[in-house]
Every structure is written in structure tokens, then in C-alpha cells.
PAZAPA-4460 file (N, C-alpha, C; in steps of 0.05 Angstrom, whole numbers, plus 32768, in hexadecimal, padded with zeros to 4 digits):
% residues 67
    n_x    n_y    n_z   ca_x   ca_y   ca_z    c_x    c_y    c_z   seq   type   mol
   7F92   7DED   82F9   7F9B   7DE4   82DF   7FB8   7DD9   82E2     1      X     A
   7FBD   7DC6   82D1   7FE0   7DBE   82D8   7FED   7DCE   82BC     2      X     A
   8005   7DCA   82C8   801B   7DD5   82B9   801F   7DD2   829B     3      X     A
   800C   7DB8   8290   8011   7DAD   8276   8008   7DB8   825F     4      X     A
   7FE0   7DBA   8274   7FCF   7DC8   826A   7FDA   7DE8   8263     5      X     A
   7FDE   7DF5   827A   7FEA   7E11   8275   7FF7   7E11   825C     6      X     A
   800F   7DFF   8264   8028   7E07   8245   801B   7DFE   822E     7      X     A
   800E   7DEC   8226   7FF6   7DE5   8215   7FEA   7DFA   820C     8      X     A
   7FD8   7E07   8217   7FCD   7E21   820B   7FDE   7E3E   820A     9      X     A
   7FFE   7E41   8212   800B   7E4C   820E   8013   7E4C   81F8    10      X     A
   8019   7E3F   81ED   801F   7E2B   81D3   800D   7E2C   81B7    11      X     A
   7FF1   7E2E   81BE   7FD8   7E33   81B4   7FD6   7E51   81AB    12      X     A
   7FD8   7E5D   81BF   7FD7   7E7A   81B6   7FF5   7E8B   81AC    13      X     A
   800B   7E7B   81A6   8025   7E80   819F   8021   7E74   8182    14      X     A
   8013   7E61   8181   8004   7E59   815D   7FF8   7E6E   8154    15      X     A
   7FEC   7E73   8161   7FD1   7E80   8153   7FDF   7E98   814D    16      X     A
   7FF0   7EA9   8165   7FFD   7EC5   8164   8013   7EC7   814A    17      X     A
   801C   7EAC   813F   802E   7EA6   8126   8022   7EA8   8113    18      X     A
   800C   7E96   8113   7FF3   7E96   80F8   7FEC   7EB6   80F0    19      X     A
   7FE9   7EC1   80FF   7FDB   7EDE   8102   7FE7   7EEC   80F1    20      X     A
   800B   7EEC   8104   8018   7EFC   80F5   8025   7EF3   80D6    21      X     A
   8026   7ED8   80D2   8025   7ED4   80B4   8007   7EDC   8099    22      X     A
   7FF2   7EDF   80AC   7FED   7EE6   809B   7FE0   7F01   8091    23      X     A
   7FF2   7F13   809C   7FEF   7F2F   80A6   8006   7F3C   808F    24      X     A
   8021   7F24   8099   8032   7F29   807F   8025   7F23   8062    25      X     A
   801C   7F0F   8059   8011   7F06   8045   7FFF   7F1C   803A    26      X     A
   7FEF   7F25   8043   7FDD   7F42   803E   7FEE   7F57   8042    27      X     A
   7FFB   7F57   804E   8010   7F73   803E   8020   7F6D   8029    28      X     A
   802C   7F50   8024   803D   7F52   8010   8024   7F5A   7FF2    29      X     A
   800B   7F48   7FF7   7FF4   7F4D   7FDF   7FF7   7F6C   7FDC    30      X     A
   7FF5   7F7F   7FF1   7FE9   7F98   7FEB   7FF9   7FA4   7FE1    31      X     A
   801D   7FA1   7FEC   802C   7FA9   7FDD   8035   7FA4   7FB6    32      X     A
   8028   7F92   7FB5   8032   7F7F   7F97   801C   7F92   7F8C    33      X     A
   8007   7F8D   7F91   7FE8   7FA1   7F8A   7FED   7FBE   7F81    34      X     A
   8000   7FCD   7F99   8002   7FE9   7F95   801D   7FEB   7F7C    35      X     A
   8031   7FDD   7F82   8042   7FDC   7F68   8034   7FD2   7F49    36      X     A
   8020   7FBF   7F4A   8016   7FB9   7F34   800C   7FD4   7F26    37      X     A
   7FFA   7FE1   7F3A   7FEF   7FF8   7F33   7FFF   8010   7F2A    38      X     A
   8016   8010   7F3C   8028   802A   7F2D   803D   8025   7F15    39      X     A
   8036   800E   7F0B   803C   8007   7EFB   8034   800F   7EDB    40      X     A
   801D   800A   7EE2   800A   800F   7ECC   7FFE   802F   7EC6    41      X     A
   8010   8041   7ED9   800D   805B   7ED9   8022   8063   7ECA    42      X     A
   802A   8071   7EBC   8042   8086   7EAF   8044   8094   7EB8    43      X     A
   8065   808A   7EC1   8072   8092   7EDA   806C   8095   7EF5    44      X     A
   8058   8084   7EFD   804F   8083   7F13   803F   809F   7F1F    45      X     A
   802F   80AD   7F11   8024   80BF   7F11   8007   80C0   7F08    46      X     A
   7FF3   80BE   7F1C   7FD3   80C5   7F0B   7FDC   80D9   7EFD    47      X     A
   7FC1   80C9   7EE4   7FBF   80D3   7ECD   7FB7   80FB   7EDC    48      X     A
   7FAB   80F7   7EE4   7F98   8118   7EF2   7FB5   812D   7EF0    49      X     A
   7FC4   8121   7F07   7FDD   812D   7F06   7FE9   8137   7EF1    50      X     A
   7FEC   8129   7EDE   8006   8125   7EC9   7FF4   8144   7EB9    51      X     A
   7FD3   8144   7EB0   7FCC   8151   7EA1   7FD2   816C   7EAA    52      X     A
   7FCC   816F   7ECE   7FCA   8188   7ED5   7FEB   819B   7ED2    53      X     A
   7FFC   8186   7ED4   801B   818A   7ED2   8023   819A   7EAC    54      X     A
   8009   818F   7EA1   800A   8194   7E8A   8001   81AF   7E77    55      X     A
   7FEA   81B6   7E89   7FDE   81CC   7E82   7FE2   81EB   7E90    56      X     A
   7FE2   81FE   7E80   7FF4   8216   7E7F   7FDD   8227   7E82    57      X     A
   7FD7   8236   7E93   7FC4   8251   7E9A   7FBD   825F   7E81    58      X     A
   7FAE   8266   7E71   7FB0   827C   7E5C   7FB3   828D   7E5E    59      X     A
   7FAE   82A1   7E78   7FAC   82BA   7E7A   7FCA   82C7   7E83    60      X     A
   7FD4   82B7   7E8D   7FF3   82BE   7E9C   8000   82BC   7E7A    61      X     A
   8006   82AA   7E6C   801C   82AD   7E51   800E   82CD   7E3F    62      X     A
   7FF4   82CE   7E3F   7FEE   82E3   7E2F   7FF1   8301   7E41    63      X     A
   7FF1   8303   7E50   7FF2   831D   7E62   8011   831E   7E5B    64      X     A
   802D   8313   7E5B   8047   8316   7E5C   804E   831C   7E47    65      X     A
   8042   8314   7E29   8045   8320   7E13   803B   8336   7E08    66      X     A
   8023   8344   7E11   801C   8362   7E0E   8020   8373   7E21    67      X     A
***
């Protein structure tokens, strides 16, 4: 093979290895925008599941301390 050809497909796969990585960025920048969209639309950035369990109080522990 001559030298031309070589650097030629050196060249080829130094494209492609750029392409790749742009669009590797591009899908992370989406997934990132995605996951902010989403914690967005949570209050305070907290599943709803969470927030209720943070909310609710044992019955049996407040009534045992008062008798």
C-alpha cells in the first residue's frame, strides 16, 4: 500500500472517531436537559412517594408517650 493511501484512511477513521464523539456529546447533553426537565416538575426535586412518607407520623409511638 503507499503512503497516501495509508494517511487517507488514517484520516477516515480520525472522521469517523470525531463524528462518534460528537454525537455521544449530543446524547448526553439531551439526557441531561431530560433529567432537569424532570426535576423540575417535581416539588423540590423530590418524588412525590418520598415527600408523603417524610410526612406521615407512626400512631402508635405519639399515643404510647402521652399515657
Amino acid at each position: 500500500m503507499s503512503t497516501t493511501h495509508l494517511k487517507r484512511q488514517k484520516e477516515l477513521k480520525r472522521l469517523e472517531k470525531q463524528r462518534l464523539k460528537a454525537e455521544n456529546r449530543a446524547q448526553r447533553k439531551l439526557a441531561k436537559h431530560a433529567e432537569a426537565e424532570a426535576a423540575a416538575q417535581q416539588p423540590f426535586g423530590a418524588p412525590e412517594s418520598q415527600v408523603s412518607e417524610v410526612l406521615q407520623v407512626p400512631r402508635g409511638e405519639n399515643e404510647s408517650r402521652e399515657g
